[in-house]
N, C-alpha and C positions, 0 to 999 in steps of 0.2 A: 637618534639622528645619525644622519650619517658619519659625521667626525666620531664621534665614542664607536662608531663601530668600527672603524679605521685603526682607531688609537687601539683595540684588542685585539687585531689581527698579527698571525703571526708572523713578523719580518721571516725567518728563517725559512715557515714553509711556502712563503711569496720567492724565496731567492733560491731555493731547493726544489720548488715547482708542488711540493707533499700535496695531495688533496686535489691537483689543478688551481689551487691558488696564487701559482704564478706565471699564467698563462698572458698577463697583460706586461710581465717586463719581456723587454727586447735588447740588443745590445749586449755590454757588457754587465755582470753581475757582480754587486760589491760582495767583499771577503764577511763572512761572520764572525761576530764577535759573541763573549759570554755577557757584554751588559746588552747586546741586543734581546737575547732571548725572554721568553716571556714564560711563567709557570706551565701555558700550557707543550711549550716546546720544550721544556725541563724533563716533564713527565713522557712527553714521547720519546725521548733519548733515554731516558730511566728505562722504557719499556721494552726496547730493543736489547737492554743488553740487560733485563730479568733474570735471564736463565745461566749469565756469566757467573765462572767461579767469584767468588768473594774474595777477598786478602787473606791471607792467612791469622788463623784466632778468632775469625769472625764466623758467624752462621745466622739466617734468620730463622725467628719460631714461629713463623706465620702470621705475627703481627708486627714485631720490632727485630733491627738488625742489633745485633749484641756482641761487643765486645772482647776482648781478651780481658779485660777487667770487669766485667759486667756492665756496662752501661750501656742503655737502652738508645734508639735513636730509631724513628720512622724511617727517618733518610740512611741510603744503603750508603757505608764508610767511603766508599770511590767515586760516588755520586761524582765529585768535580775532576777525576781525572778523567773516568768517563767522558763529563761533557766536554773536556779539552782536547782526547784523544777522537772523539765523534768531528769536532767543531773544524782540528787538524787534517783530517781525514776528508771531510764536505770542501774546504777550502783549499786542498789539493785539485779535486776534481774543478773545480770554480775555478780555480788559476788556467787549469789545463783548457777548459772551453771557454774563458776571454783568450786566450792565445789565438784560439782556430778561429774569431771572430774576421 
């Protein structure tokens, strides 16, 4: 149906324009938020910055990111500062073109 495919779409790349998925807003564009996003916008900000250094202590072994202690984790350890610092960065430029509206 239509609603469920609404419901998966992604806010972020409808307000970012990603893909031409937000070729129907006009106006001004609301700010991004981290409860907007949805796994698959997680994983595209994941992918963007794959190839960034790591924090320090950390390394991945091509399956799991691992530790200074050893613990395992799919999820790369700055995952959310990443998506803060991404999110920070998107809704600069968002402020700056509602301004020129």
């Amino acid at each position: 149906s239509t609603q469920s495919t609404w419901a998966q779409t992604s806010v972020m790349k409808c307000i970012l324009n990603i893909e031409g998925r937000g070729e129907f807003l006009s106006g001004p564009r609301p700010l991004l938020s981290r409860e907007s996003l949805i796994p698959e916008d997680i994983a595209y900000i994941a992918g963007l910055y794959r190839e960034s250094p790591l924090p320090p202590g950390c390394y991945y072994d091509g399956t799991y990111y691992i530790d200074w202690e050893g613990r395992r984790s799919k999820t790369r350890p700055d995952l959310e500062n990443i998506i803060q610092n991404y999110l920070e960065t998107q809704n600069e430029e968002i402020r700056r073109r509602n301004q020129q509206l």
